[in-house]
C-alpha positions as CSV (number, residue, x, y, z in Angstrom):
1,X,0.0,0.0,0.0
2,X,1.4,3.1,-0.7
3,X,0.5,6.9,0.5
4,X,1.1,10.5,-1.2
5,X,0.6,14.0,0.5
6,X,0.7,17.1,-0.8
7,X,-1.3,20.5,-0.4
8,X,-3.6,22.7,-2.0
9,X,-5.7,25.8,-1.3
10,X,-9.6,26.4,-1.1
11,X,-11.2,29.7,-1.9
12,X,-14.1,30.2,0.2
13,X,-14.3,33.9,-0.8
14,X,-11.1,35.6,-0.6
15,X,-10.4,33.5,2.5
16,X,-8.1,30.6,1.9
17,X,-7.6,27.3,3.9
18,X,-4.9,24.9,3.5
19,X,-5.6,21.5,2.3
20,X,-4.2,18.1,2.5
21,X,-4.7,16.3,-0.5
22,X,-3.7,12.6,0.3
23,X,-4.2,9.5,-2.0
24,X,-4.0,5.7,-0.9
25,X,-3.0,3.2,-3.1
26,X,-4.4,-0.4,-2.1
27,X,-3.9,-3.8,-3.7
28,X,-7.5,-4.0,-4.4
29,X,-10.0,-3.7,-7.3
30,X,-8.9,-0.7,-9.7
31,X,-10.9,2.2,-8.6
32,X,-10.5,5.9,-8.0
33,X,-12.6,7.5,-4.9
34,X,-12.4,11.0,-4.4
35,X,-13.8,12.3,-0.6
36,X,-13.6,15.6,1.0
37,X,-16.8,17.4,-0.3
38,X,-15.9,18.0,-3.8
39,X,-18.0,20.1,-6.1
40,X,-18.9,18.6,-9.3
41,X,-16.3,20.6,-11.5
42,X,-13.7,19.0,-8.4
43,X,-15.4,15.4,-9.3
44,X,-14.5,15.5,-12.8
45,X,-10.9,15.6,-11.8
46,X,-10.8,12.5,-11.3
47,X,-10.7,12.0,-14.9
48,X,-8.9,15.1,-16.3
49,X,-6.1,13.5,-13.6
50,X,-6.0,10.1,-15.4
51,X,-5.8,11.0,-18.9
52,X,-3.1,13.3,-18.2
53,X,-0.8,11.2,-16.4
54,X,-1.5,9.1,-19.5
55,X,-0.6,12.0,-22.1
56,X,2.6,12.6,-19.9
57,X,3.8,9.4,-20.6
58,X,3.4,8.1,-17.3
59,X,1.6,4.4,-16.7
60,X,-1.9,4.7,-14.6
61,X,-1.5,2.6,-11.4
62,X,-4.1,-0.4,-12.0
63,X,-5.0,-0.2,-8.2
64,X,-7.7,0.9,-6.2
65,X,-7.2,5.1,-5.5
66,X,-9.0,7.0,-2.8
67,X,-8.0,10.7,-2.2
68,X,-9.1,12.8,0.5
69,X,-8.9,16.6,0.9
70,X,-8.5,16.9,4.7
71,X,-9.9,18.7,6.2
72,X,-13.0,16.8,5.5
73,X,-15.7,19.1,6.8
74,X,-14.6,21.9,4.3
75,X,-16.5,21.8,0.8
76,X,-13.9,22.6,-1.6
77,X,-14.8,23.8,-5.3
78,X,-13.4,24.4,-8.8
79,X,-10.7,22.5,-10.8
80,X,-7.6,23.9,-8.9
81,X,-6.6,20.9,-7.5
82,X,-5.5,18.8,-10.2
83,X,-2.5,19.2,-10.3
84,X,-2.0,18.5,-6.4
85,X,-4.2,15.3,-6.9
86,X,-1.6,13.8,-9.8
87,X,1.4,14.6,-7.6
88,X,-0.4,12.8,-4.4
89,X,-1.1,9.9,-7.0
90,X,1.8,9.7,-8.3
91,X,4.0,10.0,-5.4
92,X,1.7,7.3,-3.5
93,X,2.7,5.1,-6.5
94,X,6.6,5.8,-6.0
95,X,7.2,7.7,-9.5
96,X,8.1,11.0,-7.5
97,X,9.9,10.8,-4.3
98,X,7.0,11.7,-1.5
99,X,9.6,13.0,0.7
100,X,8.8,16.9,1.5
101,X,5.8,17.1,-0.7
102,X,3.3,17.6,2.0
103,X,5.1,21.2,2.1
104,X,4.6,21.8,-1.4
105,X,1.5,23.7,-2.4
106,X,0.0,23.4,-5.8
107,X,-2.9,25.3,-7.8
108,X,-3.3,24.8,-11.2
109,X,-5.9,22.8,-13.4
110,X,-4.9,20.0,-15.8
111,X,-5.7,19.7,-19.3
112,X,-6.1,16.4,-21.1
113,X,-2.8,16.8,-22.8
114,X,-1.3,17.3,-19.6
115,X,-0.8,21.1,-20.2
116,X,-1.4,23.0,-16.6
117,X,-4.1,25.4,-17.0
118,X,-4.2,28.8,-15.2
119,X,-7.1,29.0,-12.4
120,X,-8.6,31.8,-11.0
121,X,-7.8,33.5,-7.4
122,X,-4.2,32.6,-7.6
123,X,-3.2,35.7,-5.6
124,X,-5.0,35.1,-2.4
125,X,-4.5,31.6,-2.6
126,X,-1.0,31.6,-2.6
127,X,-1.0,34.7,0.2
128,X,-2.5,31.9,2.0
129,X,-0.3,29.4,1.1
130,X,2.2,31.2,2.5
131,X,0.5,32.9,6.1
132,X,0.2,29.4,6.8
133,X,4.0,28.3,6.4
134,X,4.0,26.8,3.0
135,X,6.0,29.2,1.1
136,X,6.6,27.2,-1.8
137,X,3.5,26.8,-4.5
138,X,3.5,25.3,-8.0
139,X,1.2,27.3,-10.8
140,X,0.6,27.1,-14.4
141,X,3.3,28.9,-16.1
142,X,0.0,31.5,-17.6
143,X,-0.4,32.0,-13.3
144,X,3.1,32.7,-12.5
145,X,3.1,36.8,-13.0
146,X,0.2,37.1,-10.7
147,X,1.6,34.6,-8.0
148,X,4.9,36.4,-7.5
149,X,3.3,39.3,-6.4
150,X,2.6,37.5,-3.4
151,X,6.2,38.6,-0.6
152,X,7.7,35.5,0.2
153,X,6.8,33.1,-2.0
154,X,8.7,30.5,-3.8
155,X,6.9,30.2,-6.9
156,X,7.8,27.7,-9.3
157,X,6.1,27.7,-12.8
158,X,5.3,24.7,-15.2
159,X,3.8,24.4,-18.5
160,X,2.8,20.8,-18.4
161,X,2.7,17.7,-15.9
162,X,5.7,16.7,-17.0
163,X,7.7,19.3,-15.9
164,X,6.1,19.3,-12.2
165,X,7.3,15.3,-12.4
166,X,11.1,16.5,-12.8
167,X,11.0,19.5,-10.4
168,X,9.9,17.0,-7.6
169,X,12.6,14.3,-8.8
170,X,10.6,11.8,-11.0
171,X,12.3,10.4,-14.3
172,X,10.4,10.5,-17.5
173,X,11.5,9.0,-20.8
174,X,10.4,11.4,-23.0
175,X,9.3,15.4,-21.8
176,X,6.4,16.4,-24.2
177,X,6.7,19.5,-25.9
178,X,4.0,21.7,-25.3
179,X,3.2,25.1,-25.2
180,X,2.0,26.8,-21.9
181,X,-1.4,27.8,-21.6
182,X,-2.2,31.5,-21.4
183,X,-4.9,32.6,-18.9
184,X,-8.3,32.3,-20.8
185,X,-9.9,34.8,-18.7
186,X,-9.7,38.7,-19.9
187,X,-9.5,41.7,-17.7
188,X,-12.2,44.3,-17.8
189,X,-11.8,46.6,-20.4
190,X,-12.6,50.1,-18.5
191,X,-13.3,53.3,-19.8
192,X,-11.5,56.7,-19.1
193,X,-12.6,58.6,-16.5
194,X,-11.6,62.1,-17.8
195,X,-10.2,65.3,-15.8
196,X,-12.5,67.6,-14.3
197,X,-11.3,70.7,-16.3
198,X,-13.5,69.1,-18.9
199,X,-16.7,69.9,-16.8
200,X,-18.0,73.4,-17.4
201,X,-19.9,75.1,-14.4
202,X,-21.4,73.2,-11.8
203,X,-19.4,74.9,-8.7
204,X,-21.9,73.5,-6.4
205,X,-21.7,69.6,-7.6
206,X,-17.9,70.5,-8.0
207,X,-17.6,70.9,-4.3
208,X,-19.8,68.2,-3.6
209,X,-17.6,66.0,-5.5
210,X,-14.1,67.0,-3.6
211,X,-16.0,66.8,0.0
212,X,-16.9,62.8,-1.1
213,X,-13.5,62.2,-2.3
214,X,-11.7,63.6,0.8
215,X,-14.2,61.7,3.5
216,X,-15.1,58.4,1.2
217,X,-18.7,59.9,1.2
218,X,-21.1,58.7,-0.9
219,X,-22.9,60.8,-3.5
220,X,-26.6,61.6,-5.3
221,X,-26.4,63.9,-8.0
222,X,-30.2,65.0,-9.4
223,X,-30.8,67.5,-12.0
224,X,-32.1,67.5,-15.8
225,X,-30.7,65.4,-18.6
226,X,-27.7,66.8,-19.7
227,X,-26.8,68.9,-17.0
228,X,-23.2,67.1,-16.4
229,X,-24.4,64.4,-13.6
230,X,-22.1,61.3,-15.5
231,X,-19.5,63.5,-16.2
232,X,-19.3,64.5,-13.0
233,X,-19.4,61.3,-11.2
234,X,-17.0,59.6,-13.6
235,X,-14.5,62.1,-12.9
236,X,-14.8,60.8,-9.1
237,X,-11.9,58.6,-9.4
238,X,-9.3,60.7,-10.7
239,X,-9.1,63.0,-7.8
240,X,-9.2,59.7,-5.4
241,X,-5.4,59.0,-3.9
242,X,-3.6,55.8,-5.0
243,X,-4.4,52.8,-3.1
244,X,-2.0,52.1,0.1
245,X,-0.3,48.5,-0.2
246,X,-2.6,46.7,1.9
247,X,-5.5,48.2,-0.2
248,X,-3.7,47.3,-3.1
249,X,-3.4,43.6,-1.8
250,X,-7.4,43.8,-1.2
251,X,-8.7,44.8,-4.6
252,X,-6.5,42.7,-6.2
253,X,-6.8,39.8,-4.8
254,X,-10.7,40.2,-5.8
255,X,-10.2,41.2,-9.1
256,X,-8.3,38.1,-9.3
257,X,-11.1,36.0,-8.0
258,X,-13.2,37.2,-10.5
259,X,-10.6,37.0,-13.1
260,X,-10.7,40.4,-13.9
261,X,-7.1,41.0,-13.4
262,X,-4.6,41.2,-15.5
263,X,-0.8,40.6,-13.5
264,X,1.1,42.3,-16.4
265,X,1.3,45.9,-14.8
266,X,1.2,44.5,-11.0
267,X,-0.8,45.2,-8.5
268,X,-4.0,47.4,-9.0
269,X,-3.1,50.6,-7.3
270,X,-5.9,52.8,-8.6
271,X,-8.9,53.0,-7.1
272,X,-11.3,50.9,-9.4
273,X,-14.1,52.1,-11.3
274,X,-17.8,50.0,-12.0
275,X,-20.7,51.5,-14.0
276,X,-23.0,48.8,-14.5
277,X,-25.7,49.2,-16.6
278,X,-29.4,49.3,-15.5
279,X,-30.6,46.0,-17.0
280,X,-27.9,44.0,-14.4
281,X,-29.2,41.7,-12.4
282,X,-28.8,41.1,-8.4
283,X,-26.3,38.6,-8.9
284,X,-24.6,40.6,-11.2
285,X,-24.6,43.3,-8.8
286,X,-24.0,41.8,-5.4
287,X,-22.1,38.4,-6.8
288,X,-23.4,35.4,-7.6
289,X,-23.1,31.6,-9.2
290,X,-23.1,28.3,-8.9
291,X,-21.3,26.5,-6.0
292,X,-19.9,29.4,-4.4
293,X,-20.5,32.7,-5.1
294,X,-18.3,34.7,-6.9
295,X,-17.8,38.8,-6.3
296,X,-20.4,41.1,-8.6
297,X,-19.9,45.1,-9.2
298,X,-19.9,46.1,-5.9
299,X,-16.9,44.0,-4.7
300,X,-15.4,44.6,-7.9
301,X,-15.6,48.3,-6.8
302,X,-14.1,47.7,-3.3
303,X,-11.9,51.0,-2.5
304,X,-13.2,52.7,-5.6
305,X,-16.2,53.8,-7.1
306,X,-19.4,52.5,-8.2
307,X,-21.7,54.5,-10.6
308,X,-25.2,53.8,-10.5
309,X,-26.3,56.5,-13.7
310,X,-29.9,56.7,-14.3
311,X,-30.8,55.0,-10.6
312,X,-34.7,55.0,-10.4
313,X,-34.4,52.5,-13.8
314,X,-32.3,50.0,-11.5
315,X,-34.9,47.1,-10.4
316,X,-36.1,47.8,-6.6
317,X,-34.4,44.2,-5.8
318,X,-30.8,45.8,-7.2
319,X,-31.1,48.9,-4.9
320,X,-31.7,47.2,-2.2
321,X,-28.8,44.7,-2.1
322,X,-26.5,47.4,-1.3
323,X,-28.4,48.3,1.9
324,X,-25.9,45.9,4.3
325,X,-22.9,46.7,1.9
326,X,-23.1,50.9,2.6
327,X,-23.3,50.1,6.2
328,X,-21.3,47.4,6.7
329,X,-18.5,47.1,4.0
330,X,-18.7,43.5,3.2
331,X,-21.0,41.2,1.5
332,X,-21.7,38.1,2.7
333,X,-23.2,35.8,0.0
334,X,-24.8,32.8,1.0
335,X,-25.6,29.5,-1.1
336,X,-26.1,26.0,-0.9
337,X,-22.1,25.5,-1.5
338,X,-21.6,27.4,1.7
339,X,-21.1,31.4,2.3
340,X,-18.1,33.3,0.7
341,X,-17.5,36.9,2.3
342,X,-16.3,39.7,-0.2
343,X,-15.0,43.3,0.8
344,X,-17.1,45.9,-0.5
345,X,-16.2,49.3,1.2
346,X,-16.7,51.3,-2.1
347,X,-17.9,54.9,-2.5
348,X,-21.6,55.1,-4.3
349,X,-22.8,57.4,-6.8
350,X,-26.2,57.8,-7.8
351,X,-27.2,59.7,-10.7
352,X,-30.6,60.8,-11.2
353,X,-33.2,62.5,-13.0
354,X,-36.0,64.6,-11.0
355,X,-38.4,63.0,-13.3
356,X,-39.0,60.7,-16.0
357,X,-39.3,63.4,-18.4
358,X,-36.0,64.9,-16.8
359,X,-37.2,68.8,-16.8
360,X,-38.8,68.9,-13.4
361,X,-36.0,70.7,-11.5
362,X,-35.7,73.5,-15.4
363,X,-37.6,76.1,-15.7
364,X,-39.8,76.5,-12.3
365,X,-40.8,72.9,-14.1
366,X,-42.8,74.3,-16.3
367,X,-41.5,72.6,-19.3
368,X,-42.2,69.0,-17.0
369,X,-45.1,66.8,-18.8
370,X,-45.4,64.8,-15.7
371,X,-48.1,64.3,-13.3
372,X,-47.2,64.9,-9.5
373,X,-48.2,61.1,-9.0
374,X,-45.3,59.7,-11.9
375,X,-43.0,62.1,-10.2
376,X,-43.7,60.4,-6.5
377,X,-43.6,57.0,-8.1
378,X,-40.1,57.7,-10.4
379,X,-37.7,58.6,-7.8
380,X,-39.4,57.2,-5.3
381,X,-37.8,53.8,-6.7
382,X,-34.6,55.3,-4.6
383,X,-36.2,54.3,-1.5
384,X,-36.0,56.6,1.8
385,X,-33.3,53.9,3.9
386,X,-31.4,53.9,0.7
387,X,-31.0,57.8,0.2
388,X,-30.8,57.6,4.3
389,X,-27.4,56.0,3.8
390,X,-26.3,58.3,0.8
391,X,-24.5,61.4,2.3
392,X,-24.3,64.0,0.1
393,X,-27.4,64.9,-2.0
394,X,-26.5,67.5,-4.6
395,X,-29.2,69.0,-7.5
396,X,-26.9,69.8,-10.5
397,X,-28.7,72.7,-12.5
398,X,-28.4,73.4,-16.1
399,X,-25.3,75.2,-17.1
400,X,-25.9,78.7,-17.6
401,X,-25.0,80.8,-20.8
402,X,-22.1,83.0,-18.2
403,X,-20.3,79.4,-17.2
404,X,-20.8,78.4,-21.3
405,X,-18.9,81.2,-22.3
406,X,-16.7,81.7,-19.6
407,X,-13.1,81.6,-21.3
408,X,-11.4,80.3,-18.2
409,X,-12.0,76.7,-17.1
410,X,-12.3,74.7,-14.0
411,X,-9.4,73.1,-11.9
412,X,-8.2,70.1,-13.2
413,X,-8.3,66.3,-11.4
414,X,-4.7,67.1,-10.7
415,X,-5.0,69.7,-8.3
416,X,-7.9,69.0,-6.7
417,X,-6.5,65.3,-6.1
418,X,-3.6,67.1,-4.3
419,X,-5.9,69.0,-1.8
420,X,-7.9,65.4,-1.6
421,X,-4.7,63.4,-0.3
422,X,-4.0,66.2,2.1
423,X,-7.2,66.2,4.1
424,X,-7.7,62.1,3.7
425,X,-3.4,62.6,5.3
426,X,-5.3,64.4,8.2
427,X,-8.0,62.1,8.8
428,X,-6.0,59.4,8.9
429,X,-3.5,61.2,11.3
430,X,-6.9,61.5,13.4
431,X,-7.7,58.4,13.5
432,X,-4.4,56.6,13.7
433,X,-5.0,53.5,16.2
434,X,-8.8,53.3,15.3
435,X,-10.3,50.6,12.9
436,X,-11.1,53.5,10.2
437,X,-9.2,55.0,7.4
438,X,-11.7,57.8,6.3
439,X,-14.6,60.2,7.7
440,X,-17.2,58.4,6.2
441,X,-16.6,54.7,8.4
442,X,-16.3,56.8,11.6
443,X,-18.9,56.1,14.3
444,X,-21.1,59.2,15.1
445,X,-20.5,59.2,18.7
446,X,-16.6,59.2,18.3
447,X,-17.2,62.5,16.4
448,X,-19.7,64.0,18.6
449,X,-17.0,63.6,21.4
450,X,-14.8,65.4,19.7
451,X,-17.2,68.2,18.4
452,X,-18.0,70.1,21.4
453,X,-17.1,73.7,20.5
454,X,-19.7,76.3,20.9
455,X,-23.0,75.7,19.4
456,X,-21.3,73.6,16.5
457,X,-24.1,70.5,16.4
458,X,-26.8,73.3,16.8
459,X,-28.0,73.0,13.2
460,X,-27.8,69.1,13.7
461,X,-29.9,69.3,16.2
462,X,-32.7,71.9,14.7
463,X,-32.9,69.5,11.7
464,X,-33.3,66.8,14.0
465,X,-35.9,68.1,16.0
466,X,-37.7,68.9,12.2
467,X,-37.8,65.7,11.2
468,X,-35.8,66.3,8.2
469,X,-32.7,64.1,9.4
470,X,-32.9,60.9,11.3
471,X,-30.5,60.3,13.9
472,X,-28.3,58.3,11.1
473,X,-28.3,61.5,8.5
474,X,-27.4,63.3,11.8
475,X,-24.2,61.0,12.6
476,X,-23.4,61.5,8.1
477,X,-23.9,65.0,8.5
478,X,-21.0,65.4,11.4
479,X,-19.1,63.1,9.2
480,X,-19.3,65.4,6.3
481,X,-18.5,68.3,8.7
482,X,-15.2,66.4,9.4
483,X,-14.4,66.7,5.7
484,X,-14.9,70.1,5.0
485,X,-12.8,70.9,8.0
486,X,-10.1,68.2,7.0
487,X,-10.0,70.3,3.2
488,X,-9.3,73.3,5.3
489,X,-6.9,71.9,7.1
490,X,-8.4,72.8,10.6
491,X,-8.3,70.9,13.4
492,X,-12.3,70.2,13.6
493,X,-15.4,71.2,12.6
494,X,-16.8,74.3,13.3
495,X,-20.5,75.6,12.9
496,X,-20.1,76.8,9.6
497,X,-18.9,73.5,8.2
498,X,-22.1,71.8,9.7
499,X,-24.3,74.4,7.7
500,X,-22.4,73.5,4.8
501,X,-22.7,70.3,5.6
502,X,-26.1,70.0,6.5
503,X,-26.8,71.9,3.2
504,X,-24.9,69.4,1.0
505,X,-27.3,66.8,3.1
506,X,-30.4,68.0,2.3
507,X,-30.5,69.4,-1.0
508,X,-31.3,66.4,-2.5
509,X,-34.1,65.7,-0.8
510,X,-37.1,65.0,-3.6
511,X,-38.9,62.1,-1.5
């Protein structure tokens, strides 16, 4: 009888968990048993595994096989252990020394030629590969870019079965020559965000749009088709600062789950940019699939932005997925396969007509067709805990004939990105030691401690006792307070940043 062990990793969300992939050889009835809760796509390794130990050259052991992924209560998914179960096969059979294997993590899929195939979420499976002591990991050779941006990991590449044999000490007759397999999937092809010197006018939503980049606040812009809402809120990540490294690590590692990544350039350290259209569905949204789920629009937007243009035509059931996401910054998917847990602490924009017509906010509305009853219903689709949750609520008004023909134009991205990454260096002097990075995660009552000059929560307060701002738009306003005062490099709020704040609060307020 004769035993191989070697390792693997499972993806349960970006998390990854270290598995023992051991196979038993017994002088019995030729059979091969795979255990561990496999997924179907894992279950049809069983034969991608035979026929390319065949391909390679290498004679099938005629005996009865049983692997197991240990440990055995974890369900385990996708075809990225294949390689691992060949090497626990064939070192169980003696063709590969056994010694040290069980050290040895590997993560690629196998072809029927033998030809190692890339697999997705490379990069946090090999981080977790080597958090938990196994530093060295075996890819596809169409893997290797992305796994050696993992620090200190010993990554060794291979092209086909063969050459994982001879880099663990086998002997092969004959090494097939093959070509390596390039990564099948294909990053994201995103558009270009512009600079803000292209936008004419529109001080107001201008301001709006620097307060939300300095604090991580998210935005509503409403006004009339045409007005410059998109342009605007497109132009949201190029005054955002570059990710820090452990950011960087973050939205990577998801956009390599959702093989959207493309390892040539490195890391992602730009904060990334989704625009879904309305049509997409929950799952294309929040995440979704068979098995386990994998990350949707709003992961794919963690530490950047996601655009929601022309909101009230977004299905109810879309709007309000991102309910626990804005509060919570993860998304927990669950599914028969098990739960997976994605970050999702992006910035929101929400772009929006006053009407369905468009012209209710032009004109005193008196070019607006629609009946007071299709306005209540139209943007009443952006329900009142959603727009509770959504701090800045700007009206963007038609450009006016002055700001067309003004010969001088706006600032561009690059300065107002400079005055950005000085207040966001302030707030996160602030709030050094504290489980936040920005205004906009900050409990209200650790800035209501610290706002206790003179009469500075009084306008709070009076909207509070009004009705117009629940207790949460209270804690959002403060939070927006911060902001202003962090882009005028003071110390803390005073009363006139809470006007201003409160102002950029409730301006949007067409419930």
């Amino acid at each position: 009888m004769g035993l191989g062990t070697t390792a693997s990793v499972a993806l349960t969300g970006l998390s990854g968990h270290l598995v023992e992939v051991q196979a038993q050889l017994a002088a019995s009835v030729p059979g091969f048993t795979l255990v561990g809760l496999p997924d179907t796509a894992l279950h049809e390794s069983r034969e991608r595994v035979r026929a390319a130990v065949l391909s390679t050259g290498i004679k099938w052991p005629h005996r009865k096989i049983t692997v197991n992924l240990s440990p055995a209560s974890l369900r385990k998914s996708g075809s990225s252990f294949d390689v691992a179960i060949a090497v626990a096969v064939l070192a169980g059979d003696g063709t590969i020394p056994g010694a040290g294997l069980d050290r040895v993590v590997h993560l690629a899929e196998l072809g029927l030629d033998g030809r190692l195939q890339p697999v997705r979420g490379v990069l946090p499976a090999v981080a977790a590969a080597v958090e938990a002591g196994c530093p060295d990991v075996v890819v596809a050779a169409g893997d290797a870019e992305e796994a050696r941006l993992v620090p200190g990991a010993r990554v060794h590449a291979a092209a086909t079965l063969a050459e994982v044999v001879l880099l663990h000490g086998g002997d092969l007759a004959e090494l097939p020559e093959l070509d390596a397999v390039r990564p099948a999937r294909q990053p994201v092809v995103r558009r270009s965000v512009g600079d803000l010197s292209e936008v004419v006018g529109q001080a107001q939503a201008r301001v709006a749009l620097e307060i939300a980049a300095a604090g991580g606040h998210h935005l509503l812009l409403v006004g009339p088709p045409g007005a410059g809402k998109t342009m605007l809120a497109a132009r949201l990540p190029g005054i955002l600062p570059d990710l820090t490294p452990v950011e960087a690590v973050e939205v990577t590692s998801v956009h390599s789950v959702a093989g959207t990544f493309d390892p040539g350039n490195g890391l992602l350290t730009r904060p990334p940019f989704e625009d879904p259209h309305h049509t997409a569905t929950p799952a294309a949204i929040v995440g979704g699939g068979t098995g386990l789920a994998r990350p949707g629009a709003v992961s794919r937007a963690h530490r950047g932005v996601l655009l929601l243009d022309e909101a009230p035509e977004f299905p109810s059931r879309v709007l309000e997925t991102l309910r626990q996401p804005l509060e919570q910054g993860e998304l927990v998917l669950h599914r028969a396969g098990g739960a997976a847990r994605y970050p999702a602490r992006f910035q929101l924009v929400l772009a929006a007509n006053p009407c369905p017509c468009g012209m209710a906010s032009v004109n005193k509305g008196l070019d607006c067709a629609c009946t007071p009853t299709a306005k209540r219903r139209y943007f009443g689709r952006l329900s009142g805990p959603l727009l509770d949750r959504v701090d800045l609520q700007v009206d963007v008004h038609p450009v006016t004939r002055a700001e067309r023909t003004a010969r001088t134009s706006g600032e561009s991205s690059v300065e107002v990105a400079r005055r950005v990454a000085e207040a966001r260096a302030l707030a996160r002097e602030r709030l050094a030691g504290t489980p936040w990075t920005t205004n906009a995660e900050v409990s209200g009552r650790w800035l209501r401690d610290r706002s206790r000059g003179p009469g500075v929560l009084a306008p709070i307060e009076q909207m509070v006792d009004r009705g117009v701002l629940s207790l949460r738009g209270a804690d959002r306003v403060l939070r927006i307070a911060w902001t202003v005062a962090d882009l005028a490099g003071r110390g803390s709020p005073t009363r006139e940043d809470v006007s201003l704040a409160v102002t950029m609060r409730t301006r949007g307020n067409h419930g």
